[in-house]
N, C-alpha and C positions, 0 to 999 in steps of 0.2 A: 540475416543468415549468410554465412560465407556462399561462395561458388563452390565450393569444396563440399560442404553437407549439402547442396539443393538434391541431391539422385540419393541420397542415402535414406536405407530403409530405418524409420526412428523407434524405438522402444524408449516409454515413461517413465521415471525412477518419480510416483509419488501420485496415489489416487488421487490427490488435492481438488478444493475447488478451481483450481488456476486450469490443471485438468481438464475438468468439466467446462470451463469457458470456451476452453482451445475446441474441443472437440463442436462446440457448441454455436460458436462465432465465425471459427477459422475460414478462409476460405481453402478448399481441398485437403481439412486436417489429415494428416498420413501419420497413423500411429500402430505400432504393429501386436503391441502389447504391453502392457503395465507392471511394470517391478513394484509391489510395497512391502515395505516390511512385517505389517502386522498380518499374523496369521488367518488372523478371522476374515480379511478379505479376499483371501485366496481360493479361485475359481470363480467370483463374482464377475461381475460388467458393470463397466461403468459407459456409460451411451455406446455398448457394444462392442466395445474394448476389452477384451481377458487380464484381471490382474491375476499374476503368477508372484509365485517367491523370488527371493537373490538368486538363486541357484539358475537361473534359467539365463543370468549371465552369463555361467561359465560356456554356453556350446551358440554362444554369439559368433557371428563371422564381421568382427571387427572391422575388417576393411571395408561392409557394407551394412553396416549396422551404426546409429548414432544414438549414443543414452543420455538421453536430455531429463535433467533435474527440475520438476515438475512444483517442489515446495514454495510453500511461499514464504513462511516464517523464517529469519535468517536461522534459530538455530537446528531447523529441519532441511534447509539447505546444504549447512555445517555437516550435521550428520551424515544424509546420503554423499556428500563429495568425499568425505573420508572412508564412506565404504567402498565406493568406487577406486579412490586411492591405494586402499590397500587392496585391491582386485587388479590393481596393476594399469587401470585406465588413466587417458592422459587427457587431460582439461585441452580442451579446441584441434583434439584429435580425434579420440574415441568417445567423447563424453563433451558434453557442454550444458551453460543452465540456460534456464527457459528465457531470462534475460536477453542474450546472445542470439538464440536460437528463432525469436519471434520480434528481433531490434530489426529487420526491414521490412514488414509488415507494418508494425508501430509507429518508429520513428515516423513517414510521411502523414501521416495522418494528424500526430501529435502535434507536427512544425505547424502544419496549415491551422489545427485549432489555437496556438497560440500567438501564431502568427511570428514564428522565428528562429531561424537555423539551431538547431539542439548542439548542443557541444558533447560529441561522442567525448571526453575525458571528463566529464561527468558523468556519465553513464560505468566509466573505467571506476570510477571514486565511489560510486552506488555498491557497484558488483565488489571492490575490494571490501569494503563496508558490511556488507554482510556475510563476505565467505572468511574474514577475518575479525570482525570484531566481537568481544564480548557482552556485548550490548544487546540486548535482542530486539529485532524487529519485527512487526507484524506485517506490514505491507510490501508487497510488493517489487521485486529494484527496480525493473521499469517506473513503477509508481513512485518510486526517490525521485530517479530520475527525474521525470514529471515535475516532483514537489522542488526540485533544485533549478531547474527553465523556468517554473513561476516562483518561483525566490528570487532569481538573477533578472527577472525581466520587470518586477517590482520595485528593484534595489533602489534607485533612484526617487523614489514616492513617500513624502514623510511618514507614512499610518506605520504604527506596530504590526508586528506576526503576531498570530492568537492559535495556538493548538491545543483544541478541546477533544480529552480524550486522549493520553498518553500514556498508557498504559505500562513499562519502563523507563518510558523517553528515550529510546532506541531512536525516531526521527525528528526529534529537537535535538539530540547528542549529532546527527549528521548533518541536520541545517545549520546549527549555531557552529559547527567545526568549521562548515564551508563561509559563514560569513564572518568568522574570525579571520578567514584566510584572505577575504576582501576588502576587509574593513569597513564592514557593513554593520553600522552602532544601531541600527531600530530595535526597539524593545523587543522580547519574545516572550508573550504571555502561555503560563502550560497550566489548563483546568483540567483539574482530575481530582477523584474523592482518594486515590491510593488504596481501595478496599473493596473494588467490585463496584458492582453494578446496584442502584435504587429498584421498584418495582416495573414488573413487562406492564405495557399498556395492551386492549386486544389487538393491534395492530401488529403488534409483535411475535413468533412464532412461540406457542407456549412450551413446547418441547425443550424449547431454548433455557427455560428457568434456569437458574441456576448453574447457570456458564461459565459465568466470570464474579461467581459472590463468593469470593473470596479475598483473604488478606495478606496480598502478598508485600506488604513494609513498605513502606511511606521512607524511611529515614535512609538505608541507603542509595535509594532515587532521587533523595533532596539534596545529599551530601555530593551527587553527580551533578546536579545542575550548578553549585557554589564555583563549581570551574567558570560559569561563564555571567561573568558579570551583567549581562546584559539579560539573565533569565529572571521572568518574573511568575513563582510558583504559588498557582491560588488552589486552596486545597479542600473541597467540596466537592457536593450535587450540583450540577446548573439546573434551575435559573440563580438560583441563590448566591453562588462563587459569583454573579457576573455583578453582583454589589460592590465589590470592591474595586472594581474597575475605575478609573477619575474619570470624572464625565467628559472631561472634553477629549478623550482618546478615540484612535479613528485607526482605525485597520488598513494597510496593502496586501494583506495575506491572512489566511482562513484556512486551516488544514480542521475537519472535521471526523471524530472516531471515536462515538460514543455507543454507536451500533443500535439504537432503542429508537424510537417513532417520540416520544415525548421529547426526551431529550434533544434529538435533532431540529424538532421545531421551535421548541424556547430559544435553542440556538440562532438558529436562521432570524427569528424576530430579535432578539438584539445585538446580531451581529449586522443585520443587513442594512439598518440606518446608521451604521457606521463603519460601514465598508468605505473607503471613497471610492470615485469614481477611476475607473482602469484597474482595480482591486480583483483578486482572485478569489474565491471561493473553493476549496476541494472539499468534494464528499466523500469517504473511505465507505466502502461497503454500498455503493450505491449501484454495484450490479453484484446481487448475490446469489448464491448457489441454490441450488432446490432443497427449500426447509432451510433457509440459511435469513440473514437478519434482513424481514423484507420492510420490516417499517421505517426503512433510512430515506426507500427509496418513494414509500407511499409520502412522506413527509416533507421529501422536498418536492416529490409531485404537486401537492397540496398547495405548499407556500407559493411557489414559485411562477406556477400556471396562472394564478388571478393575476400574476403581476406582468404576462408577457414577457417572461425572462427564460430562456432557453437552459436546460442541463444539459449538458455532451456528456456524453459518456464513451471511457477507452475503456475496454471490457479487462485487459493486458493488465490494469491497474487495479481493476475493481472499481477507481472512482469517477463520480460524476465530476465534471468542472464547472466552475459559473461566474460569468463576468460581469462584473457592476459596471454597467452602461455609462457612458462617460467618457473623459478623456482625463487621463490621469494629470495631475497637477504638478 
C-alpha cells in the first residue's frame, strides 16, 4: 500500500470472501463499511462490518476516505471499477483494488516462501489482466501473481504445467500469454470436464450442491486454447482424464481448481509421483470462507501430513502452496 493511503479511512466495494479473509487474517484490518450491490445484503455484517448500498458513496469525504474493490472474480472487479468510474473516482487516488491495497503485506511474505524477489510488472500484467480482459477469472491477482513467480521460477525445469480445474481458462490464457512472451515451450496440460462439477463427497459442504452443475460450452474454451500451441486440452472427470497423460510425463507446475475433497485427492496421488523435485504445487481454495469449499483443504491435509510435507498457505490468494522436496534438475 502506498504512503499516501496508510492514514486513510478505507470503505469495501464487495462483501466477498476476500473480504472476510481481510477482516479475518489482517493484521489491524481498518474497514469502515462495505459497499455491495445486491440489495438483500443491505444492513447485514459481515465480521462486524455494515454493508450499505452505492449510495453511501455519494457523502464520502474523498480526501479521507479510500474505496478498495474487494472482488475477486475478474468480471466482478470489472463491474465495481466501472461503477466507481462513472461516480467519478480515480484508480490510486480515491479508489484502488484489493491487489494494490494489501501488495505490502503480501509481497514479503510471499518472496520469503518462494524464496525470490517478485517482479512488481508482473503483479502490473495480473491487475491489467483482469481489470481489462474478456476472459474471466476466478482467482485472485495477487494469486496470478503468485501463479506467474512459480511459473518464472520453474521455467528452467523440464516437467510440464498441469492445470486441473479451468473452469474458462482465464489462468492458462494469462500464463501461456506470459510464457509466450518468454519463450517458454513446456507443455501446458488443462483437465476439465467443461460442464460442472461430478458428485459432493461428505467432506464437502452439502449446501454447496449444485454450484457449478452446469454447462457452460466446451467449444468456445477449446477454440481459445488453439491460440497456443503448446496447450494440451484433456476433457473429463479426474482420475480418469489423467489416462491420457504419456507415462513418462513429469510436472514443474501444479496449479490445482477443482474445489471437491475427492477430486483433489486423486489429484495430489497422481500428480505427486510426478512432480519433480523443486516442482510447485498450488491449491486454489485451500483457505475458504465459512460454508465455503472445505474439503480442498481437508484433502490436502490428508495426503500431505503422512508424507511430512508442509502446505503454506497466503490467505491474499486463497491458496495453499507445496514444494516437492528436492533440488530441481
Amino acid at each position: 500500500m502506498t504512503q499516501d493511503f496508510a492514514h486513510r479511512q478505507v470503505v469495501a466495494w464487495g462483501a466477498s470472501a476476500l473480504l472476510e479473509f481481510y477482516l479475518r487474517f489482517a493484521d489491524s484490518p481498518r474497514i469502515l463499511s462495505c459497499i455491495d450491490s445486491d440489495p438483500a445484503r443491505h444492513g447485514a455484517e459481515l465480521r462486524g462490518v455494515k454493508i450499505v448500498a452505492p449510495a453511501a458513496l455519494d457523502t464520502l469525504d474523498r480526501d479521507t476516505t479510500l474505496v478498495v474493490n474487494f472482488a475477486i472474480a475478474s468480471p466482478s472487479i470489472q463491474a465495481i471499477q466501472a461503477e466507481l468510474t462513472g461516480r467519478g473516482f480515480t484508480m490510486g487516488i480515491d479508489c484502488t483494488d484489493f491487489a494494490e491495497f494489501a501488495r505490502a503485506g503480501f509481497q514479503p511474505r510471499a518472496q520469503a516462501l518462494l524464496g525470490r524477489r517478485f517482479d512488481e510488472g508482473l503483479l502490473a500484467y495480473a491487475r491489467a489482466f483482469n481489470l481489462e480482459s474478456n476472459v474471466p477469472l476466478e482467482t485472485t491477482v495477487l494469486g496470478n501473481w503468485l501463479l506467474l513467480e512459480a511459473l518464472r521460477a520453474t521455467t528452467g525445469m523440464p516437467g510440464a504445467i498441469a492445470e486441473v480445474g479451468a473452469f474458462q481458462c482465464g489462468n492458462a490464457c494469462l500464463l501461456l500469454n506470459a510464457m509466450s512472451l518468454w519463450g517458454d515451450a513446456r507443455s501446458y496440460y488443462v483437465f476439465d470436464s467443461f460442464r460442472g462439477f461430478g458428485g459432493l463427497s461428505p467432506q464437502d459442504p452439502a449446501e454447496l450442491a449444485g454450484s457449478y452443475d452446469v454447462d457452460y460450452g466446451a467449444s468456445h474454451i477449446l477454440n481459445r486454447m488453439r491460440l497456443y500451441p503448446q496447450a494440451r486440452v484433456i476433457t473429463g472427470f479426474v482420475p480418469e482424464s489423467f489416462r491420457e497423460v504419456p507415462e513418462g510425463e513429469r510436472f514443474s507446475l501444479v496449479f490445482f481448481d477443482c474445489d471437491l475433497y475427492q477430486p483433489a485427492l486423486d489429484t495430489f496421488h497422481f500428480i505427486w509421483e510426478r512432480l519433480l523435485p523443486g516442482g510447485v504445487l498450488a491449491i486454489h481454495d485451500y483457505v475458504a470462507a465459512d460454508g465455503g469449499w472445505t474439503g480442498i483443504r481437508a484433502a490436502a491435509q490428508e495426503f500431505f501430513a503422512g508424507r511430512g510435507v508442509p502446505v503454506h498457505d497466503l490467505w491474499e490468494t486463497t491458496m495453499g502452496i507445496v514444494f516437492k522436496p528436492g533440488t530441481a534438475p
